[in-house]
DOGU-182516 format. One record per residue: residue number from 0; residue in one letter; z negated, y negated, x negated of N, C-alpha, C in turn. Coordinates in steps of 0.1 Angstrom, whole numbers. Atoms other than C-alpha are relative to their C-alpha. Layout:
<sites>
    i  aa    n_z    n_y    n_x   ca_z   ca_y   ca_x    c_z    c_y    c_x
  NUM   a      Z      Y      X      Z      Y      X      Z      Y      X
...
</sites>
This chain:
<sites>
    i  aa    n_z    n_y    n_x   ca_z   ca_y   ca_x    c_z    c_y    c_x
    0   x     -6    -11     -8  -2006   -891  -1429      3     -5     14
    1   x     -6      1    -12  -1989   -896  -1401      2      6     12
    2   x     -1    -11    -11  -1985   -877  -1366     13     -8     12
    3   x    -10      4     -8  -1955   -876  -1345     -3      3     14
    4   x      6     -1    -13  -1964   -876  -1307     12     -1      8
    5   x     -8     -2    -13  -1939   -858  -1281     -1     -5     10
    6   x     -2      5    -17  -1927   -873  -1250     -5     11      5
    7   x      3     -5    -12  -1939   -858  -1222      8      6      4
    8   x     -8    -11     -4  -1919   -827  -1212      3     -5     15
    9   x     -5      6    -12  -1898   -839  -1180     -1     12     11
   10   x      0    -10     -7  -1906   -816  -1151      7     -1     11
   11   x     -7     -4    -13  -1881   -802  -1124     -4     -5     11
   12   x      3      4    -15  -1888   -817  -1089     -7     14      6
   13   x      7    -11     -6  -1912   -794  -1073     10      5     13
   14   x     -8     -3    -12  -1896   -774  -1045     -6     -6     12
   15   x      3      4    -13  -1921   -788  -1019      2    -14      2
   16   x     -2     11     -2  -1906   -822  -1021     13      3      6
   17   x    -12     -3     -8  -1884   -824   -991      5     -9      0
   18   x    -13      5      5  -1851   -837   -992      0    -11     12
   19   x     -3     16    -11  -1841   -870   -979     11      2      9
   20   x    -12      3    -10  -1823   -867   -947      4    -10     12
   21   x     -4      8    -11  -1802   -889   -927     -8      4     14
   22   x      0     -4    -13  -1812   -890   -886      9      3      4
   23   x    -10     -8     -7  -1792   -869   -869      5    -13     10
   24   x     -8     14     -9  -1765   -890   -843     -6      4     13
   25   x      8     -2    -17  -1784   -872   -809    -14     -4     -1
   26   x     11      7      4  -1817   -883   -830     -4    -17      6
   27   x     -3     17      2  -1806   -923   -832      2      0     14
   28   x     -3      2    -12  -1791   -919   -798    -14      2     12
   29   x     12     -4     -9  -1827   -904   -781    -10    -13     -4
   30   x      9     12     -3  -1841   -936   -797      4    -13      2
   31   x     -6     12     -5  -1816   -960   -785      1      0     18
   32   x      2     -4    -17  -1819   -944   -746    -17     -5     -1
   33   x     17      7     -6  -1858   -955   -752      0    -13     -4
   34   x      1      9      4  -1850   -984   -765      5    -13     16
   35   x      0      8    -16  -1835   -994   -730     -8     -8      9
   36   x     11      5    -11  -1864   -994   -712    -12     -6    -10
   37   x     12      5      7  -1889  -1005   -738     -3    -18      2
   38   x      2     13      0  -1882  -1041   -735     -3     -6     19
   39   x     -1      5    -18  -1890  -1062   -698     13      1      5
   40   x    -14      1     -3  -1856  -1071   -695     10     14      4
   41   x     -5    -13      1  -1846  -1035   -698     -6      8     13
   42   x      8     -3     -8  -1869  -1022   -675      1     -5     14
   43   x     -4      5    -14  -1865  -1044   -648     14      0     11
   44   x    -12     -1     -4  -1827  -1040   -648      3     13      7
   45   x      0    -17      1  -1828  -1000   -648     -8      2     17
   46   x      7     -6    -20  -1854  -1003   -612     11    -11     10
   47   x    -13      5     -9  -1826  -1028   -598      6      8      2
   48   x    -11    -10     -3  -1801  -1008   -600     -3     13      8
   49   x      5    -13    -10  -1820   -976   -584      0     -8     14
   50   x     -1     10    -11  -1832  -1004   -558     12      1      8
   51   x    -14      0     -8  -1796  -1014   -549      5     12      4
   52   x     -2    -12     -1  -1785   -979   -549     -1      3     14
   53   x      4     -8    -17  -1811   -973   -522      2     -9     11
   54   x      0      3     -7  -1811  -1001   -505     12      1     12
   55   x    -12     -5     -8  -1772   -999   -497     -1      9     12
   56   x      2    -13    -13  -1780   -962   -479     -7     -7     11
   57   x     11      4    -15  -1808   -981   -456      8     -5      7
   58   x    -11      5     -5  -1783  -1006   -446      7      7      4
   59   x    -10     -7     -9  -1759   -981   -438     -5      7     13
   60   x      5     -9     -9  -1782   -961   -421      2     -8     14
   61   x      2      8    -14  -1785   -992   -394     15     -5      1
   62   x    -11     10     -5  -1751  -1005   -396     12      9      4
   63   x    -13     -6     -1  -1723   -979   -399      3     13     13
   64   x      2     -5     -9  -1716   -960   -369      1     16     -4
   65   x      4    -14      5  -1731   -922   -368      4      7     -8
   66   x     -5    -11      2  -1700   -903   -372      6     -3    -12
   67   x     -9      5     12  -1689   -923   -402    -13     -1    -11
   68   x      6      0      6  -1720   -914   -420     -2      9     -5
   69   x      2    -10      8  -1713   -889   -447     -3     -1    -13
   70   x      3      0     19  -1721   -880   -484      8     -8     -4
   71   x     -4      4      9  -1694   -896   -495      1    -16     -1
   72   x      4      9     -7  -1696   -927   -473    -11     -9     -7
   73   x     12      7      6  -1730   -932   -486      1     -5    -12
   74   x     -1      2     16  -1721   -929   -524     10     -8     -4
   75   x    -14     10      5  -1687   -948   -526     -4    -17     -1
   76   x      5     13     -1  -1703   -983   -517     -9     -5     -9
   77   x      8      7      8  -1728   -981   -544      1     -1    -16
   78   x     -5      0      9  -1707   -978   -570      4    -18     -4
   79   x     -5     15      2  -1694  -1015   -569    -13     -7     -5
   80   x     10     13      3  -1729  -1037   -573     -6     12     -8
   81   x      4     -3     11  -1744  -1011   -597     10     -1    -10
   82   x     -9      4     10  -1713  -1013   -619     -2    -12     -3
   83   x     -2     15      8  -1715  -1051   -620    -18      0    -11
   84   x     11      5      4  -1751  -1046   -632     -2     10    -16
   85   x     -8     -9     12  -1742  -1016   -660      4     -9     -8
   86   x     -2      9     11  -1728  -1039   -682    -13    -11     -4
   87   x     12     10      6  -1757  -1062   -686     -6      9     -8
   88   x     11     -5      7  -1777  -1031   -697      8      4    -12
   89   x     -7     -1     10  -1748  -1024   -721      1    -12    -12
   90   x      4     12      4  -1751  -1062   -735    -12      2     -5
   91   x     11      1      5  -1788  -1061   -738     -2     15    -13
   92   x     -1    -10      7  -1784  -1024   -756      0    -10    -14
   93   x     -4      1     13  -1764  -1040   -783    -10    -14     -2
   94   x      4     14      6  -1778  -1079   -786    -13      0     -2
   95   x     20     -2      0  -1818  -1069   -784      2      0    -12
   96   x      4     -8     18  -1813  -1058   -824     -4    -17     -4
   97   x      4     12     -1  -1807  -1098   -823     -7    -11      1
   98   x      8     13     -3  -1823  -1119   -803    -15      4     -2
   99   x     14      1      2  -1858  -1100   -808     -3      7    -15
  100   x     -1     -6     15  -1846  -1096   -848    -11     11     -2
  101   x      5    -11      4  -1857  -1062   -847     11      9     -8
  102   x    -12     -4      3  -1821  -1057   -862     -6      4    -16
  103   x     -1     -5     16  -1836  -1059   -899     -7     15      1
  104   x      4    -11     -2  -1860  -1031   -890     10     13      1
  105   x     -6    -11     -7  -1832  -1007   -875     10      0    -13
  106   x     -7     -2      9  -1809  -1013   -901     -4      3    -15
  107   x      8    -10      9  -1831  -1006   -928     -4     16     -6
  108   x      1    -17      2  -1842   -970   -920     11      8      4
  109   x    -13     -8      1  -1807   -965   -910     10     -8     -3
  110   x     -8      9      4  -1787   -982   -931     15     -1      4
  111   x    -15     -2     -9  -1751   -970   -919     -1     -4     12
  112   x     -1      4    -10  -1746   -996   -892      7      7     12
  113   x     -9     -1    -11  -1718   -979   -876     -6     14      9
  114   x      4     -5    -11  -1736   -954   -866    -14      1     10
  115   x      8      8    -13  -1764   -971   -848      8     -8      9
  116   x    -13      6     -9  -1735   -986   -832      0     11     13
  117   x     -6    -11     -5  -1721   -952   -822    -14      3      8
  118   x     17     -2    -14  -1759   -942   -807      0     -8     10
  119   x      2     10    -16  -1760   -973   -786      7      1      9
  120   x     -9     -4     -4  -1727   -966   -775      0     11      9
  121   x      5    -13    -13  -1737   -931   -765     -8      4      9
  122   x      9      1     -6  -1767   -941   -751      0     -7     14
  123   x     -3      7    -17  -1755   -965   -723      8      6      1
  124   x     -8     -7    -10  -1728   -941   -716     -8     12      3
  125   x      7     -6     -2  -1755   -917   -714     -9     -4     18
  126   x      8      7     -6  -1774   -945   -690     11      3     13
  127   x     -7      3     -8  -1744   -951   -670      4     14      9
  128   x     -3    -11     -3  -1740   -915   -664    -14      5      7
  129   x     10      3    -12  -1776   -916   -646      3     -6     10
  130   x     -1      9    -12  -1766   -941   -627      6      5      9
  131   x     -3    -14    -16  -1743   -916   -608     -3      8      5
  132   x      8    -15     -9  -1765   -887   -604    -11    -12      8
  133   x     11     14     -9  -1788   -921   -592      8      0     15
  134   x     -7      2    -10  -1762   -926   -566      2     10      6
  135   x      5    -11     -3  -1759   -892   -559    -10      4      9
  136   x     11    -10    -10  -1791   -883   -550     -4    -12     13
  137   x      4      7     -8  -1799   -914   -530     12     -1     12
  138   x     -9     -5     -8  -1765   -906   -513     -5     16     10
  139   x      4    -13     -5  -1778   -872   -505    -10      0      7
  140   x      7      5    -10  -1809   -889   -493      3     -4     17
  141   x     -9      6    -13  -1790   -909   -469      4     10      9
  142   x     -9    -11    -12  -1770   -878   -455     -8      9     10
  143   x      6     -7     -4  -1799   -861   -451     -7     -6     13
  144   x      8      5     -7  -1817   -885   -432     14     -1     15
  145   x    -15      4     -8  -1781   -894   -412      0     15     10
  146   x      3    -16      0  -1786   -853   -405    -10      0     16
  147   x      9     -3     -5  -1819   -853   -391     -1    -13     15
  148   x      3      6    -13  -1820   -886   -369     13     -3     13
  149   x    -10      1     -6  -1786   -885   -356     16     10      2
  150   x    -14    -13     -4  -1748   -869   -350     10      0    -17
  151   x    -13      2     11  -1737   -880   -389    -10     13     -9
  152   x      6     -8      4  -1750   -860   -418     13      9     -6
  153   x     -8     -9     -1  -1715   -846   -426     -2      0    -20
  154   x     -1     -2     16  -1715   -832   -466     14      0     -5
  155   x    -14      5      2  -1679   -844   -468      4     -9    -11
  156   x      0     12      9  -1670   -857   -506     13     10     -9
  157   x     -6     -9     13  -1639   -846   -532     -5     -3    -17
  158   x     -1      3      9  -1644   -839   -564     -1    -10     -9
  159   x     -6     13      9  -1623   -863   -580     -7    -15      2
  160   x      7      9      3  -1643   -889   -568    -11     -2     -8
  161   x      3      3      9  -1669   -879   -588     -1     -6    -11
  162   x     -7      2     10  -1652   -876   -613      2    -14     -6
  163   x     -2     13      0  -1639   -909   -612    -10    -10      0
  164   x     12     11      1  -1673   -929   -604     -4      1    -18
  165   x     10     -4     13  -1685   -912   -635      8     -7    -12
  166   x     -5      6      8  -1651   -928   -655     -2    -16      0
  167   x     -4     14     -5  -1656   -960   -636    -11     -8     -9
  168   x     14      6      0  -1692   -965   -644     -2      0    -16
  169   x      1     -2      9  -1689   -955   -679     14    -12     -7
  170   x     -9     12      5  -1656   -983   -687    -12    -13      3
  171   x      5     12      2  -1679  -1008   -673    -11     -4     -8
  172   x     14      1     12  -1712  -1003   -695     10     -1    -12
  173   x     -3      3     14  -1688  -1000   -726      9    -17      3
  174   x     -4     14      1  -1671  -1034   -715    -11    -11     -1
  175   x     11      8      0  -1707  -1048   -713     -3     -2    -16
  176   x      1     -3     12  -1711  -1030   -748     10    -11    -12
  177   x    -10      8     14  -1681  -1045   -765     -3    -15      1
  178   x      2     15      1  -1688  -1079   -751    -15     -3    -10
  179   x     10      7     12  -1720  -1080   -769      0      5    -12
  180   x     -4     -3     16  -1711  -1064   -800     10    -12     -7
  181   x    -14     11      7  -1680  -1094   -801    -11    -14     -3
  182   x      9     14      1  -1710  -1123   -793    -12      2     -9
  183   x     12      1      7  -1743  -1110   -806    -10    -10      9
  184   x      9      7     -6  -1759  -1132   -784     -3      1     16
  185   x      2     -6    -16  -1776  -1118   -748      7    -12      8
  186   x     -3      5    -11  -1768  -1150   -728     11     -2     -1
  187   x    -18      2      0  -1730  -1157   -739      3     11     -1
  188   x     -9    -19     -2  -1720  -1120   -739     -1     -1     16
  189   x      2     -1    -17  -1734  -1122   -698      8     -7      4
  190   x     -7      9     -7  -1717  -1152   -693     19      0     -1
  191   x    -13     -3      2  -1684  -1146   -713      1     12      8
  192   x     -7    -11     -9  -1683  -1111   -694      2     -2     13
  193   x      3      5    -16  -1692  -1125   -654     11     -8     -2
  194   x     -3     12     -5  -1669  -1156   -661     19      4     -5
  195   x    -14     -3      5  -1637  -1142   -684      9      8     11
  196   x     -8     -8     -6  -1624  -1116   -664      2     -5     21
  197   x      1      5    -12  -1635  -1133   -627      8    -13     -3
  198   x     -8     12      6  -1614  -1164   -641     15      9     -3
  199   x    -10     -2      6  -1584  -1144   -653      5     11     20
  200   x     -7     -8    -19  -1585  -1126   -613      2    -10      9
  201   x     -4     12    -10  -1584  -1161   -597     11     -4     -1
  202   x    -17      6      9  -1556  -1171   -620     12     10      9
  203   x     -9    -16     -1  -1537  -1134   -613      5     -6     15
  204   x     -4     -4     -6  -1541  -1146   -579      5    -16      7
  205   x     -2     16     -4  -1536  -1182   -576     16     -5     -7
  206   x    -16      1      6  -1506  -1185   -598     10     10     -1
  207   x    -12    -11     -3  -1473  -1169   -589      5      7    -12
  208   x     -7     -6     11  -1462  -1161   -623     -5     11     -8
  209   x     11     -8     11  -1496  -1143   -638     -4     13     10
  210   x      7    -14     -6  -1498  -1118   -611      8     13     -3
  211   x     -1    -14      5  -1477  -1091   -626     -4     -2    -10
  212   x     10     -7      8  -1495  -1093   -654    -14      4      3
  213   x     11     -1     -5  -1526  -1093   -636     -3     14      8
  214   x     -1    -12     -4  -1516  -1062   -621     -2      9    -11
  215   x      3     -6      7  -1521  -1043   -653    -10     -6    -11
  216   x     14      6      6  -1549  -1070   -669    -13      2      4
  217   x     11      3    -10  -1573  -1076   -639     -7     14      2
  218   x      9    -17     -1  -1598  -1046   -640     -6      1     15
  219   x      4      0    -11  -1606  -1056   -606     11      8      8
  220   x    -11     -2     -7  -1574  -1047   -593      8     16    -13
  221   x     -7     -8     10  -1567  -1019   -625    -11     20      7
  222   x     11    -12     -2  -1602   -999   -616      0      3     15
  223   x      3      3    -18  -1597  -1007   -576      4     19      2
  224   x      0    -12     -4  -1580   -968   -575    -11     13     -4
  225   x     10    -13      4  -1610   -951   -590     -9     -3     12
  226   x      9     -6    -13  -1629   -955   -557      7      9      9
  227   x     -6    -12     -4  -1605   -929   -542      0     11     -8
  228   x    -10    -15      7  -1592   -893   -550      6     -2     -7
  229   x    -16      2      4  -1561   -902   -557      3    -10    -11
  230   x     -5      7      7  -1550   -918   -590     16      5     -3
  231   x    -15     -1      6  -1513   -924   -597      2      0    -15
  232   x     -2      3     16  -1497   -920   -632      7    -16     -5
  233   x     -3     17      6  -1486   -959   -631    -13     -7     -1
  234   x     14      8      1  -1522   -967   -620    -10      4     -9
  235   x      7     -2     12  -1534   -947   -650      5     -7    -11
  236   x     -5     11     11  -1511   -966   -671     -5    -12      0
  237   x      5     16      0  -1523   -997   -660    -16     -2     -4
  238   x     16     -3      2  -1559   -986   -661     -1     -1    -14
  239   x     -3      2     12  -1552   -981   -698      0     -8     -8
  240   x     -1     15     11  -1539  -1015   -708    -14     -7      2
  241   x     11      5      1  -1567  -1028   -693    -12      3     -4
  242   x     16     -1      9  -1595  -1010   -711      2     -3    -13
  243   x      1      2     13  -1575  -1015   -741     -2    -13     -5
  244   x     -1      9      3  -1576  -1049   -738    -12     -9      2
  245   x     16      3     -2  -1609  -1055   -724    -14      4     -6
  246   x     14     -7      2  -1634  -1029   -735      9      5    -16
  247   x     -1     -2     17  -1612  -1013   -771     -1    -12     -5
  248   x     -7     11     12  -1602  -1048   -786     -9     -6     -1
  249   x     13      8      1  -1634  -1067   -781    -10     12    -10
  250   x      7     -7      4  -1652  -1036   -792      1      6    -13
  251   x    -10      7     13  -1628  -1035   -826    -11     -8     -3
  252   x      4     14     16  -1638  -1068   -836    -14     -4      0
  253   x      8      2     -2  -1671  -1068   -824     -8     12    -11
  254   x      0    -12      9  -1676  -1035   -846      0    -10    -16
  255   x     -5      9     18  -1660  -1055   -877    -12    -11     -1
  256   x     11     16      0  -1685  -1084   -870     -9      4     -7
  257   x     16     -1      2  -1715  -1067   -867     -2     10    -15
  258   x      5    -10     11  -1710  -1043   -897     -1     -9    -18
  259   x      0     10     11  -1700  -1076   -919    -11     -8      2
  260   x     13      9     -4  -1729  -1097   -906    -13     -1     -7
  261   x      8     -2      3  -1758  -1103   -925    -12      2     12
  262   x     13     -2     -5  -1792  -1094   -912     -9     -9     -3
  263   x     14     12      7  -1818  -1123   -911    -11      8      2
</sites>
């Protein structure tokens, strides 16, 4: 006699097994803004730049004469040497996945590269967008103090300049960004970014032939109207080529790289 023995009746997924979901893109982005400061490198960059910020105002405090010491005075000057330093923390953003191969980790529990990309992306423009209420308030420090020990203290600032620091400071972190998304590697992204575009404004101005193009290349001379009010509609055109050529195109193929790239 024989006995036939049923499989095992296949049971429905319980309802308390919760569903597998992606991280949200403000999720990935709140752990790519801590990922900034987590490392030394990161950390040390982020109190520079406050540093500079402040030290600028002190300096002004003793150098610039009373009546020429207003809000806006204070904030316009420290837009230049934090900007050059914005890009590094946009560099280290993207190349850290690399050089401290924590890349297999991140790509693992989120496997869709592009948009740990897009996080990082949003996150130093997030950064860079501190850095102006940074300048800001240590501007507002300044005035105050300019106020209290002397005849300056004037709260005299447009708009538009905001405005504009906030576009300024935000093209230079993603030019930091695309440069290391195109290298992958911290020290040649810093050096290709410090050395390409400072080399292509010597040229602009050293050879007669390269300086109208250099007039719509040279980001030194493209971004020079975003420390005023006043942008023209030829100097936004120019502004234009040059992000498309500096900060989109690098940031294109640096995209394509990193999403074809194995992970060691």
């Amino acid at each position: 006699m024989t006995t036939v023995t049923k499989p095992p009746a296949r049971t429905a997924p319980t309802a308390s097994r919760a569903a597998v979901r992606r991280p949200s893109l403000a999720r990935l982005t709140g752990v790519e803004l801590r990922k900034l400061a987590d490392t030394r490198a990161g950390v040390w960059l982020l109190i520079t730049i406050g540093l500079i910020a402040a030290a600028i105002v002190v300096v002004q405090l003793f150098v610039v004469p009373e009546a020429e010491q207003t809000f806006a005075s204070f904030f316009e000057p420290s837009l230049l040497p934090v900007g050059i330093l914005l890009p590094v923390l946009g560099i280290l953003s993207i190349t850290s996945e690399w050089s401290q191969r924590s890349g297999l980790a991140t790509f693992t529990l989120t496997p869709r590269r592009g948009r740990v990309v897009l996080a990082k992306l949003a996150a130093v423009v997030l950064a860079a967008l501190a850095s102006v209420l940074a300048s800001l308030a240590v501007a507002a420090a300044g005035t105050l103090i300019a106020g209290a020990t002397g005849d300056g203290g004037r709260w005299t600032i447009e708009a538009a300049v905001i405005w504009h620091a906030v576009l300024l400071q935000g093209i230079n972190v993603l030019m930091g960004a695309a440069f290391g998304l195109l290298l992958l590697n911290t020290p040649l992204a810093i050096v290709t970014y410090l050395l390409l575009p400072t080399v292509w404004s010597v040229l602009g101005g050293l050879i007669k032939s390269l300086r109208g193009p250099a007039g719509w290349l040279d980001t030194t001379v493209t971004m020079d109207p975003l420390f005023g009010p006043t942008v023209t509609a030829a100097q936004w055109g120019r502004l234009a080529v040059s992000v498309a050529v500096w900060v989109a195109l690098p940031l294109t193929a640096g995209l394509y790289r990193t999403l074809r790239r194995e992970v060691a």
